[in-house]
N, CA, C and O atoms as a CHARMM CRD file, in Angstrom:
* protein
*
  256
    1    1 UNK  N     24.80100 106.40100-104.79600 PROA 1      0.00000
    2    1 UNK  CA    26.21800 106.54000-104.50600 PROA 1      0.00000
    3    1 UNK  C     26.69800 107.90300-104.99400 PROA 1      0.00000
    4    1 UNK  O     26.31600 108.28500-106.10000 PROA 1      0.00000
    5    2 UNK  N     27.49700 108.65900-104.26700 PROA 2      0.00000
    6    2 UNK  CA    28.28500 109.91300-104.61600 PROA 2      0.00000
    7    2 UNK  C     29.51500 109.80200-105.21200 PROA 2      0.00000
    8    2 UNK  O     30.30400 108.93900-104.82700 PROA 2      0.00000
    9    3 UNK  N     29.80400 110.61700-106.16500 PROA 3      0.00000
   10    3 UNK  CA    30.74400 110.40000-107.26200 PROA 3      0.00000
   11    3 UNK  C     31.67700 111.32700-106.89500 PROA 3      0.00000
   12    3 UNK  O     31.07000 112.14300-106.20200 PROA 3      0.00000
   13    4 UNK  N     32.64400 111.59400-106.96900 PROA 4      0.00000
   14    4 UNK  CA    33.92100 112.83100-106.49000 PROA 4      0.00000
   15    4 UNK  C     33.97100 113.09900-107.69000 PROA 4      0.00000
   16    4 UNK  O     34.09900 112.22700-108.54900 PROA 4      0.00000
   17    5 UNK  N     33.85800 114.64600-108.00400 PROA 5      0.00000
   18    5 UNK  CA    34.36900 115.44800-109.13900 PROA 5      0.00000
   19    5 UNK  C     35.28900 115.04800-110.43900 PROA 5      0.00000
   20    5 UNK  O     35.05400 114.94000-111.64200 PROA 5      0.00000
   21    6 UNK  N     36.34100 114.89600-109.69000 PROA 6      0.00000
   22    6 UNK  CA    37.58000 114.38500-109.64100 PROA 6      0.00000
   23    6 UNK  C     37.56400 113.05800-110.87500 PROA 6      0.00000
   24    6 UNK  O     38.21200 113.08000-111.92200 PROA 6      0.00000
   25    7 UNK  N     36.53500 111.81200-110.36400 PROA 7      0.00000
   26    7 UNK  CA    36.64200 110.61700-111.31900 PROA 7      0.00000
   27    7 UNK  C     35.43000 110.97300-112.16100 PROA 7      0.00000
   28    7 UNK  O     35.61500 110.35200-113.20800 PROA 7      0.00000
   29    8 UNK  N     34.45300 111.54400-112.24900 PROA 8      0.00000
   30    8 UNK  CA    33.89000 112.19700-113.67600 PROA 8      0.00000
   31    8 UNK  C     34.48600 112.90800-114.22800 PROA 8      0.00000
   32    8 UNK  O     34.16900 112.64300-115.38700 PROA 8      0.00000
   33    9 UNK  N     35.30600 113.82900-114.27800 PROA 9      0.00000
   34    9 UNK  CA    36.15900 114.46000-115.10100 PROA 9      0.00000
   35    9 UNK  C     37.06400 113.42800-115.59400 PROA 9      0.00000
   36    9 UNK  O     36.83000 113.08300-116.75200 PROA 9      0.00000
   37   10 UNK  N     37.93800 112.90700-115.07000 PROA 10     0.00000
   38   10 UNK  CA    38.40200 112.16600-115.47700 PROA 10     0.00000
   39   10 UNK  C     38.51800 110.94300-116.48100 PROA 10     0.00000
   40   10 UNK  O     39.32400 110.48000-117.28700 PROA 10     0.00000
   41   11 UNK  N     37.13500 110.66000-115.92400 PROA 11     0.00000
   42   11 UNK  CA    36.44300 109.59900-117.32300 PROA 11     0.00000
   43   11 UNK  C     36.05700 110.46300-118.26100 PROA 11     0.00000
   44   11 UNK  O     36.18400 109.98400-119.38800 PROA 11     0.00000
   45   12 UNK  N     35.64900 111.51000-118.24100 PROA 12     0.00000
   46   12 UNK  CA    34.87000 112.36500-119.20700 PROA 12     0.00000
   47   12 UNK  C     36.33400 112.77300-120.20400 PROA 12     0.00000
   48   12 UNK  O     36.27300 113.08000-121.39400 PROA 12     0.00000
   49   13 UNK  N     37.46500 112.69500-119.47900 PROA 13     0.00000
   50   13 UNK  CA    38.32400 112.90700-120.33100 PROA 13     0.00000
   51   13 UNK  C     39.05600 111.77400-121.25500 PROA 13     0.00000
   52   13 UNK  O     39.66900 112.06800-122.28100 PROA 13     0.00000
   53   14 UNK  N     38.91100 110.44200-120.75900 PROA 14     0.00000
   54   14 UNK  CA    39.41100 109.31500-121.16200 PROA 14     0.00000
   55   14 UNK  C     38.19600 109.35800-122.36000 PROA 14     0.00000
   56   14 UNK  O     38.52200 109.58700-123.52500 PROA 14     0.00000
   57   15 UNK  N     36.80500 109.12600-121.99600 PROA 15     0.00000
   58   15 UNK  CA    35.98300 109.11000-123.15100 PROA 15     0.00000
   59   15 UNK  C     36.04700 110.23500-124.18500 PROA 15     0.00000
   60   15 UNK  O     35.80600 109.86800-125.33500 PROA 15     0.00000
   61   16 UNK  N     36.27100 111.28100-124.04300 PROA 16     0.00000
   62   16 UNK  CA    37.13800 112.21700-125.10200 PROA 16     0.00000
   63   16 UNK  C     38.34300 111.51700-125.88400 PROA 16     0.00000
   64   16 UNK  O     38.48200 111.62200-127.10300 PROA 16     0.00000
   65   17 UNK  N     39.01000 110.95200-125.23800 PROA 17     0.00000
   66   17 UNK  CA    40.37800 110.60800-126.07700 PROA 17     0.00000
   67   17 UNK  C     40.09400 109.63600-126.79800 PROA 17     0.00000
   68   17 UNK  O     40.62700 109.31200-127.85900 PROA 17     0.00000
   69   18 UNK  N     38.98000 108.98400-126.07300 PROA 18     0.00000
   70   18 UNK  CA    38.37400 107.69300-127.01900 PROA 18     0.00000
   71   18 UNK  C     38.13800 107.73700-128.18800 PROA 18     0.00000
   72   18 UNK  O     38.45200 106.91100-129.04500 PROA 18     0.00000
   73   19 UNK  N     37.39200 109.00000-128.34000 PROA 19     0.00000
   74   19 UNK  CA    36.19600 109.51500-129.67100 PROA 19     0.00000
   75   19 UNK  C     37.23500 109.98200-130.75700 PROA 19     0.00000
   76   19 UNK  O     37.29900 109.80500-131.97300 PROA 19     0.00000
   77   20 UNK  N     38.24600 110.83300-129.59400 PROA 20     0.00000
   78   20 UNK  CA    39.25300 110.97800-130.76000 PROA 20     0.00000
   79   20 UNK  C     40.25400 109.92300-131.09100 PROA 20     0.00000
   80   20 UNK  O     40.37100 109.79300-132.30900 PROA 20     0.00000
   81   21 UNK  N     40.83600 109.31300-130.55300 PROA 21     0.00000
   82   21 UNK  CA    41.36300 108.08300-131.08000 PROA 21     0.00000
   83   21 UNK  C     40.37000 107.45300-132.46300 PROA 21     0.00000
   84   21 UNK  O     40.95000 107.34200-133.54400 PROA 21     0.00000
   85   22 UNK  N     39.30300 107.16900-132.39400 PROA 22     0.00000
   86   22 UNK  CA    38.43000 106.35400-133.12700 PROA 22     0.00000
   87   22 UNK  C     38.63400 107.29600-134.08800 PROA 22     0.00000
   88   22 UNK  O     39.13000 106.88800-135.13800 PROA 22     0.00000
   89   23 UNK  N     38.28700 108.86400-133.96100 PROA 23     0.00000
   90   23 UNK  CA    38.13900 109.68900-135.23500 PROA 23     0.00000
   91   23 UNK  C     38.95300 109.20400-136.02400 PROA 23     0.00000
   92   23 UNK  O     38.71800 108.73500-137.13800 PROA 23     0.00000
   93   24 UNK  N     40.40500 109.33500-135.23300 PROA 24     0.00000
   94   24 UNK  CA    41.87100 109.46000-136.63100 PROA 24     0.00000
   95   24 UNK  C     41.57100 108.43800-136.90900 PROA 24     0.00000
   96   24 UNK  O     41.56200 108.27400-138.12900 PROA 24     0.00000
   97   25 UNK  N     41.20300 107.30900-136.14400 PROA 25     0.00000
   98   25 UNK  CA    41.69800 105.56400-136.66700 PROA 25     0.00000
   99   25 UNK  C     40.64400 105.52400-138.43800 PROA 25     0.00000
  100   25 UNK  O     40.93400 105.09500-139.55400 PROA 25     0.00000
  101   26 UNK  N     39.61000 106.09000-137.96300 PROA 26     0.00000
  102   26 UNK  CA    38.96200 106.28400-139.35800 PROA 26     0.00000
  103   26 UNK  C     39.41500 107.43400-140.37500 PROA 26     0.00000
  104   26 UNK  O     38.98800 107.24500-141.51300 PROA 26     0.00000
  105   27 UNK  N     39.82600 108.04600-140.28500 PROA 27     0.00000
  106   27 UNK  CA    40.42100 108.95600-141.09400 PROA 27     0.00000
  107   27 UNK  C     41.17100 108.62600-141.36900 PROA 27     0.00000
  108   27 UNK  O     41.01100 108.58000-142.58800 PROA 27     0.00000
  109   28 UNK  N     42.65600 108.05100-141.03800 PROA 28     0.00000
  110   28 UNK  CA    43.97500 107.67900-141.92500 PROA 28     0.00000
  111   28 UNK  C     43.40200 106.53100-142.18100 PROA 28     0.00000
  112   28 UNK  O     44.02400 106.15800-143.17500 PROA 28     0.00000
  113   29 UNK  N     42.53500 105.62700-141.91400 PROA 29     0.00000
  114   29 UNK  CA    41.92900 104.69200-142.80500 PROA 29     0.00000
  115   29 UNK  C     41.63500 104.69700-144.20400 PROA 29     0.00000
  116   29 UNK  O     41.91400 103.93900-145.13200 PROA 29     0.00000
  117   30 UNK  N     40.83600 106.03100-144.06800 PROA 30     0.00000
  118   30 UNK  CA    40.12800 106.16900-145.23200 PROA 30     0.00000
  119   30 UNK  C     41.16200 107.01900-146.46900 PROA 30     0.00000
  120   30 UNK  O     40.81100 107.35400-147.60000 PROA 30     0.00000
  121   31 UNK  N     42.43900 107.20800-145.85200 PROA 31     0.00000
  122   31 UNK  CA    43.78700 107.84100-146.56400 PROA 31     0.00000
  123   31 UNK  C     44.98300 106.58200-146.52200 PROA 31     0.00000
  124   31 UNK  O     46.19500 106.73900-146.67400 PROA 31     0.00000
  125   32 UNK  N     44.32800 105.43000-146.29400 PROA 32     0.00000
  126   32 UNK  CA    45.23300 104.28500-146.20000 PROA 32     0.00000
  127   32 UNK  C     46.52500 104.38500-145.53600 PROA 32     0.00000
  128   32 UNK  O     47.30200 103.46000-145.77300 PROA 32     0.00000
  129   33 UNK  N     46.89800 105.25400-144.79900 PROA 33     0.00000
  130   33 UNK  CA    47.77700 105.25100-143.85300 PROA 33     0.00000
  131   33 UNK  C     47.74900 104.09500-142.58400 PROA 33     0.00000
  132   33 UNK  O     47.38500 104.49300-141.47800 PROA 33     0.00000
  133   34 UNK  N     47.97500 103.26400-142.68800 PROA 34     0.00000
  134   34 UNK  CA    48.06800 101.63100-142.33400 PROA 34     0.00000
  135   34 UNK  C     48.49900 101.97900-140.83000 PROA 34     0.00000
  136   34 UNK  O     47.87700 101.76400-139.79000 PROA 34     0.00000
  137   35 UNK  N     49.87700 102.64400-141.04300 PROA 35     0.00000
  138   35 UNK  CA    50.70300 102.14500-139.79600 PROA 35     0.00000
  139   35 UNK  C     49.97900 103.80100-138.76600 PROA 35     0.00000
  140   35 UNK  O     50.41100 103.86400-137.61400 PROA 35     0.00000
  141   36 UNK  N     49.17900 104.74800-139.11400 PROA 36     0.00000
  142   36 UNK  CA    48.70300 104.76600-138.16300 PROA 36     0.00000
  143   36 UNK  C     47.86600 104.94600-137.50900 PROA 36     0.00000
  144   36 UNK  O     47.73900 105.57900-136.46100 PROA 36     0.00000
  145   37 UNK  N     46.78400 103.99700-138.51200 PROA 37     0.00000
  146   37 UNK  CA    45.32000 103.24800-138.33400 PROA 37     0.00000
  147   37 UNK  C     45.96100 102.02400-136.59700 PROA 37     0.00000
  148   37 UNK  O     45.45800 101.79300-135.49800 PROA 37     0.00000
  149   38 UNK  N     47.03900 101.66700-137.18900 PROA 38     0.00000
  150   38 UNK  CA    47.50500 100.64600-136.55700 PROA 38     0.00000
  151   38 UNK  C     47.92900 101.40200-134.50400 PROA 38     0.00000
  152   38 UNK  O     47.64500 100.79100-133.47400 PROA 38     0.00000
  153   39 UNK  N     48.47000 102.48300-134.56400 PROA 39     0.00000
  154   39 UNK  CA    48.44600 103.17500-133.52900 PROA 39     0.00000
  155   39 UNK  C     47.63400 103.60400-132.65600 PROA 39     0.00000
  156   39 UNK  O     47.43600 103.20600-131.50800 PROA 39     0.00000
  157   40 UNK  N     47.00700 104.72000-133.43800 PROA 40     0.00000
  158   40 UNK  CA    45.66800 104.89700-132.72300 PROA 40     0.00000
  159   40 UNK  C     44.52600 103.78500-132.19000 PROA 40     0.00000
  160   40 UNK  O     43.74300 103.95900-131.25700 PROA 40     0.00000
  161   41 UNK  N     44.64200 102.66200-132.99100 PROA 41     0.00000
  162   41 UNK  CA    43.71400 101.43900-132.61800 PROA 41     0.00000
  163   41 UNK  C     44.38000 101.46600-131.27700 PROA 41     0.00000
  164   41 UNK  O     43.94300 101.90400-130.21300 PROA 41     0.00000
  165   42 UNK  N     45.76800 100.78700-131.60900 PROA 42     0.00000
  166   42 UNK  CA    46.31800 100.76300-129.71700 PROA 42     0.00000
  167   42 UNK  C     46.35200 101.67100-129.00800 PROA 42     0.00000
  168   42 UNK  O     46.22300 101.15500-127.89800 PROA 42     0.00000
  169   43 UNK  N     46.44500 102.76100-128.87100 PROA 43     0.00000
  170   43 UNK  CA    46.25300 103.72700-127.99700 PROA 43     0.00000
  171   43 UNK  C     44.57700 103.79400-127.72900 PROA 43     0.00000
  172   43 UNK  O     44.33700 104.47700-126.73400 PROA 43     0.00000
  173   44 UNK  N     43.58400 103.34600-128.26300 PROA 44     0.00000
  174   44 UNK  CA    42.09600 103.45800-128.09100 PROA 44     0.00000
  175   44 UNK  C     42.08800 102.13600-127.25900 PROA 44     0.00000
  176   44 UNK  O     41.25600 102.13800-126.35200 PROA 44     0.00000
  177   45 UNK  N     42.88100 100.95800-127.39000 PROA 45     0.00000
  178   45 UNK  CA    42.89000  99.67600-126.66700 PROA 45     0.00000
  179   45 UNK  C     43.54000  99.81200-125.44400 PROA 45     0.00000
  180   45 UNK  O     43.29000  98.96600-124.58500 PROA 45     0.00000
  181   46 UNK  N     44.27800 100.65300-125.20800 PROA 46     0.00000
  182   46 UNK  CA    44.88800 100.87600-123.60500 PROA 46     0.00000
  183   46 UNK  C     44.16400 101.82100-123.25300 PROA 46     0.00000
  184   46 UNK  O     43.88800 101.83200-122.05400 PROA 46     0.00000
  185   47 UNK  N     43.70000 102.72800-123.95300 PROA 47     0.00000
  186   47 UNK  CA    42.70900 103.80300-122.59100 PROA 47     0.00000
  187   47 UNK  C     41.72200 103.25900-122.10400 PROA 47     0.00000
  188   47 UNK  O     41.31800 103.90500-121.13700 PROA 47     0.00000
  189   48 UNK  N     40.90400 102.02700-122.39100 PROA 48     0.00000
  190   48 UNK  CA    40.07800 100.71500-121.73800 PROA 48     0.00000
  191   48 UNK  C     40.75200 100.34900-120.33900 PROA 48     0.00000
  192   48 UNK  O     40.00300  99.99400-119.42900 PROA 48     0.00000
  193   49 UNK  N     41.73600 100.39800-120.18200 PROA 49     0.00000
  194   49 UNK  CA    41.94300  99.64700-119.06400 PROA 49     0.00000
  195   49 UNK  C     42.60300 100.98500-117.97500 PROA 49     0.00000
  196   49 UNK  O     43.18800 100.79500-116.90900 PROA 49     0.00000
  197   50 UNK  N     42.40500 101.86000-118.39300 PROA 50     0.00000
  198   50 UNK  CA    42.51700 103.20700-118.08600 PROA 50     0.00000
  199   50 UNK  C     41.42800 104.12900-116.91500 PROA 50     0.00000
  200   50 UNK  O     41.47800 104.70700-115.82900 PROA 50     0.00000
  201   51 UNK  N     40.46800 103.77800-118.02000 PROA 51     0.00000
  202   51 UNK  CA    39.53600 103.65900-117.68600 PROA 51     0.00000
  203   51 UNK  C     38.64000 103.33300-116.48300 PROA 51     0.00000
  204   51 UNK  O     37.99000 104.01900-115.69500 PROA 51     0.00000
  205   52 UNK  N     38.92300 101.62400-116.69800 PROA 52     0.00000
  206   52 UNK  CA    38.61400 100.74400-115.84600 PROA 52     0.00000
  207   52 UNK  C     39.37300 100.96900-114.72000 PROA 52     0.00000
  208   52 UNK  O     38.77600 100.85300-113.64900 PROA 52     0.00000
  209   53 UNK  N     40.33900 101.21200-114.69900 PROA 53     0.00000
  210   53 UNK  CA    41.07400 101.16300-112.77700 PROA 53     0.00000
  211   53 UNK  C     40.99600 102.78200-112.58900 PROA 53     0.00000
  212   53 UNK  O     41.79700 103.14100-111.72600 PROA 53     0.00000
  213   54 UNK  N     40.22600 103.89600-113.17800 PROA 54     0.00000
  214   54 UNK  CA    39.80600 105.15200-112.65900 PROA 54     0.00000
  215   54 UNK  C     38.69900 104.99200-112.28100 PROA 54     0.00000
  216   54 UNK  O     38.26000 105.56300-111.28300 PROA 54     0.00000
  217   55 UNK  N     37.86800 103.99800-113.16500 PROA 55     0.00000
  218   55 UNK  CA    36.18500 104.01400-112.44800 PROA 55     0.00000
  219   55 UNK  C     36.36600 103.03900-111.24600 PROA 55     0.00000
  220   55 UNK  O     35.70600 103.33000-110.24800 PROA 55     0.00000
  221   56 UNK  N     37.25900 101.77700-111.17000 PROA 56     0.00000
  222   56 UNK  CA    37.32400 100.86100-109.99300 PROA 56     0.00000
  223   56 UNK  C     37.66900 101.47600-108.69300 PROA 56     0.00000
  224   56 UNK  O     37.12300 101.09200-107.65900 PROA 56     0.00000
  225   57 UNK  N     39.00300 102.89400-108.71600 PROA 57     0.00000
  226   57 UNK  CA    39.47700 103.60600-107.67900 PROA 57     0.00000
  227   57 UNK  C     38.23300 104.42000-107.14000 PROA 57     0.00000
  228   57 UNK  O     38.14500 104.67500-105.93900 PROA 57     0.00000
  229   58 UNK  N     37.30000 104.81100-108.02400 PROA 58     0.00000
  230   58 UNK  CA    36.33000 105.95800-107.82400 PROA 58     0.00000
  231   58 UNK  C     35.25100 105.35000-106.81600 PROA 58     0.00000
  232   58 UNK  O     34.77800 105.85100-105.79600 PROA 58     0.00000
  233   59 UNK  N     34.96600 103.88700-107.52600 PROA 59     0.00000
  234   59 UNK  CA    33.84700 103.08800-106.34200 PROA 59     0.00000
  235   59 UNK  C     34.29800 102.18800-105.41600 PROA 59     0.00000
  236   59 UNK  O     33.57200 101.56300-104.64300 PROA 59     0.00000
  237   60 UNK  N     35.71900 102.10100-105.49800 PROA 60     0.00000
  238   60 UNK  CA    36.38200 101.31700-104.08700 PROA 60     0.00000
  239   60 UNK  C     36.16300 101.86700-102.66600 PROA 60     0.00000
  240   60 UNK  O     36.28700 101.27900-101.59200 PROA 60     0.00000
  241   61 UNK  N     35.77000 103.26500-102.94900 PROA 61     0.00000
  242   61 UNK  CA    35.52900 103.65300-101.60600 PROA 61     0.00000
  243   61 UNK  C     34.28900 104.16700-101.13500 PROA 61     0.00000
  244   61 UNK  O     34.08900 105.08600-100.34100 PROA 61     0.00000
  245   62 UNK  N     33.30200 103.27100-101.88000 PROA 62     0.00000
  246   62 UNK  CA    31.99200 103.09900-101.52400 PROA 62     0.00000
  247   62 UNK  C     31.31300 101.75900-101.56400 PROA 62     0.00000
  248   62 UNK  O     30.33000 101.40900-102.21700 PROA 62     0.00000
  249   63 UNK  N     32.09800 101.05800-100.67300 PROA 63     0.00000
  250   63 UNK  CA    31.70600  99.78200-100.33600 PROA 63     0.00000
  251   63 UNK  C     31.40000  99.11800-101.07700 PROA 63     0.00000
  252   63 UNK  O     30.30400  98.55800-101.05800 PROA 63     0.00000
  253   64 UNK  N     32.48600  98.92600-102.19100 PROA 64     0.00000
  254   64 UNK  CA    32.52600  97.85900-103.22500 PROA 64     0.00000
  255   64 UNK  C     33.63100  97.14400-102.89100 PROA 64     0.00000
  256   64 UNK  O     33.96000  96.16600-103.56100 PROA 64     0.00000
């Protein structure tokens, strides 16, 4: 299957935000900053579904 530019970059950028989301979530962890351990977790929990309907748009139009 052929991939458009377009939705690898795209994921490649969501999985970037991922890594960094996770970074801080461990770092103000480890500085007990609670409330925004508590943020970044959610913002790492919605780019999942982010994700998911960029990779679903990307193979909808290859006969899935």
């Amino acid at each position: 299957m052929k991939r458009s530019y377009r939705g690898v970059i795209l994921l490649s950028v969501v999985l970037f935000l991922n890594i960094i989301c996770t970074q801080y979530v461990v770092n103000h962890f480890f500085y007990q900053k609670y409330e925004l351990v508590l943020l970044f977790a959610a913002l790492n929990l919605l780019l999942f579904p982010v994700s998911y309907m960029i990779y679903r748009k990307e193979t909808k139009g290859y006969g899935r």
